[in-house]
C-alpha positions in Angstrom: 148.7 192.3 124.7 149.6 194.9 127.5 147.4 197.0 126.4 144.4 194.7 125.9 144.9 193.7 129.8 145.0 197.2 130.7 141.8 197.6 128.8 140.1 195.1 130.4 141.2 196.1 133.9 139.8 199.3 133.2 136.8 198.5 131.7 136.0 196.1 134.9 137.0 198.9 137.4 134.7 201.5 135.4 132.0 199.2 135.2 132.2 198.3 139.6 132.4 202.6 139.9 129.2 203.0 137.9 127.6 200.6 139.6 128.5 201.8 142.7 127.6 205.4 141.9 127.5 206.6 145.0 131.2 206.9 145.8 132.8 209.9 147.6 129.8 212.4 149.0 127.4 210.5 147.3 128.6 212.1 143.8 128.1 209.8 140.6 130.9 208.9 138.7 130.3 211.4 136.0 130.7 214.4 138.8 133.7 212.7 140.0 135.1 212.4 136.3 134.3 216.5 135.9 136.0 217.3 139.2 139.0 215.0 138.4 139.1 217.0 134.9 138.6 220.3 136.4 141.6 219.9 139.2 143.9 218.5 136.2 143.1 222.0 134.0 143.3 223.8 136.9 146.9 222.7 137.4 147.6 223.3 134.0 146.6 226.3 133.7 149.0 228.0 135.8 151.6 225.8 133.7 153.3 225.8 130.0 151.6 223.1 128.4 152.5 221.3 124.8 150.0 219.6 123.2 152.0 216.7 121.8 155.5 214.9 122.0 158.3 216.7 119.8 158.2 214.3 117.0 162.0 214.0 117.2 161.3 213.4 121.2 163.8 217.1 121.8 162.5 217.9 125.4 162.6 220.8 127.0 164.5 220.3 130.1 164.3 222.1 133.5 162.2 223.3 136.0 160.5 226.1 133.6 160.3 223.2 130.8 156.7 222.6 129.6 154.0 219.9 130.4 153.9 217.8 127.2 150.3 216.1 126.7 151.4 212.1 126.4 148.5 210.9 125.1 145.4 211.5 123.5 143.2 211.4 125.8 145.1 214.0 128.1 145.2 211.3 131.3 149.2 212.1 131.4 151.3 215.3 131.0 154.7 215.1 132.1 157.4 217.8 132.3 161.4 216.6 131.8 163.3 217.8 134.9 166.6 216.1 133.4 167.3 213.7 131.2 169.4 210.6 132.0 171.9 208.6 130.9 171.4 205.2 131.2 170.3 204.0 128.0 166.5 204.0 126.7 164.5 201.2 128.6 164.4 197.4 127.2 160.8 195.4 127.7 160.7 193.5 130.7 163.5 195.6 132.0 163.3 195.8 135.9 163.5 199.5 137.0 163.5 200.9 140.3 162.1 204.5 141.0 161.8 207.1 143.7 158.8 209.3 143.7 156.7 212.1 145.6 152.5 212.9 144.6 150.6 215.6 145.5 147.3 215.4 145.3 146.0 217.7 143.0 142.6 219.0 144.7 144.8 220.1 147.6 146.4 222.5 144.6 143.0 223.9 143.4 141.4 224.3 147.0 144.3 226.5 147.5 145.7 224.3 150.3 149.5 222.9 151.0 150.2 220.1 148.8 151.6 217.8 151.1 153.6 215.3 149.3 153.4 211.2 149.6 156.3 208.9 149.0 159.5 207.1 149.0 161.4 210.2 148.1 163.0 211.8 150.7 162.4 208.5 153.2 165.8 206.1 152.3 164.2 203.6 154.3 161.2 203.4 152.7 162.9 201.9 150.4 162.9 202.2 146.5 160.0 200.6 144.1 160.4 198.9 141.0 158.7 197.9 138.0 159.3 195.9 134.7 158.9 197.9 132.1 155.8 197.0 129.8 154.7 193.8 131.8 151.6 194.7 133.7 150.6 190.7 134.3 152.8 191.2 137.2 151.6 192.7 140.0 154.4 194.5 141.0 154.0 196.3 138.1 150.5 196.8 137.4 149.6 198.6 140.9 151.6 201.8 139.6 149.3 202.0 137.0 150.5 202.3 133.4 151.2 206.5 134.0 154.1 205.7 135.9 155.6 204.1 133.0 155.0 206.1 130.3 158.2 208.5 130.6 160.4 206.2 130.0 158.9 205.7 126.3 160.2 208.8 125.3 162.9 209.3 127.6 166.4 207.4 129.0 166.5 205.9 132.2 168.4 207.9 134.7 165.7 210.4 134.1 163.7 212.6 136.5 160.5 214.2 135.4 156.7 215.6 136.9 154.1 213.9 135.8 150.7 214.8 136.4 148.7 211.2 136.1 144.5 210.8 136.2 143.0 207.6 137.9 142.5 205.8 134.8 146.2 205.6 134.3 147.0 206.0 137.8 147.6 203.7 141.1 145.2 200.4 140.5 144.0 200.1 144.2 143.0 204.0 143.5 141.1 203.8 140.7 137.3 204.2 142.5 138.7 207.4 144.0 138.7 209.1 140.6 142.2 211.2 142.2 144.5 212.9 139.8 147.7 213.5 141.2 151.4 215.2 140.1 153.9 213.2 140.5 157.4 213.9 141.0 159.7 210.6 139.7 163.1 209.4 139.6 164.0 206.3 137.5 167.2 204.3 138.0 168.2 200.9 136.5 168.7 197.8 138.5 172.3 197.0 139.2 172.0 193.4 139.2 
């Protein structure tokens, strides 16, 4: 049923960005599709990258671990920085997370990628999810990307992922952005 709403709130926000062709520039959605794809190789290419998920879900962990492709369409790669230890994540579970992006056209315009977040700011406090419920809105403005790790992975984890707009920050989605992200998940403690 997730999946379905996800769908659907897709679908709609596609439909409003080819409507509205002229976004950024006045480039249709088609360019901004190719330069969103084009940034995301560009990334990769300087990276290790692994086609699929171990089937047994065996990372590679660390800083020089691979980008594993997490779906098919190759809207999410994520690399396993360390694993945690917190037991695999439970449907509906509330889970908090700390996180930095970069924006990945700073990266192939040879710029500083200058990072966005709650990471190194403690009072900006910590955001949270539950997992697999994207009715709520709490959850659903992270996108589904943010999630995704933590299908193959404990909480307590930390991991990059780079994340297209289509699985990416809802209120984002016209802007057609991919960005890495750098995230931390922890349970709740209540």
């Amino acid at each position: 049923m997730t999946y379905l709403i996800r769908n659907i709130a897709i679908a709609v926000a596609a439909a409003f960005m080819v409507a509205t062709s002229a976004c950024s520039d006045n480039k249709s959605y088609a360019e901004l599709l190719s330069e969103e794809n084009m940034a995301v190789n560009r990334f990769l290419a300087d990276q290790r990258v692994v086609g699929e998920v171990p089937a047994d879900n065996k990372f590679e962990v660390g800083e020089d671990a691979p980008y594993y492709q997490l779906d098919e369409d190759g809207n999410l790669y994520m690399q396993v920085i360390s694993l945690g230890d917190d037991g695999m994540v439970t449907d509906g579970q509330l889970i908090y997370f700390r996180f930095m992006r970069y924006a990945l056209a700073s990266y192939v315009s040879g710029e500083t990628m200058t990072g966005e977040g709650n990471s190194d700011y403690v009072e900006s406090g910590n955001m949270s999810f539950r997992y697999g419920n994207f009715t709520l809105q709490s959850s659903s403005q992270w996108g589904t990307g943010i999630q995704k790790p933590l299908e193959y992975l404990p909480v307590g984890s930390e991991v990059r992922i780079v994340i297209k707009s289509q699985e990416g920050w809802t209120s984002e989605l016209a802007y057609v952005q991919p960005y890495l992200y750098h995230v931390r998940y922890y349970p709740s403690q209540i």
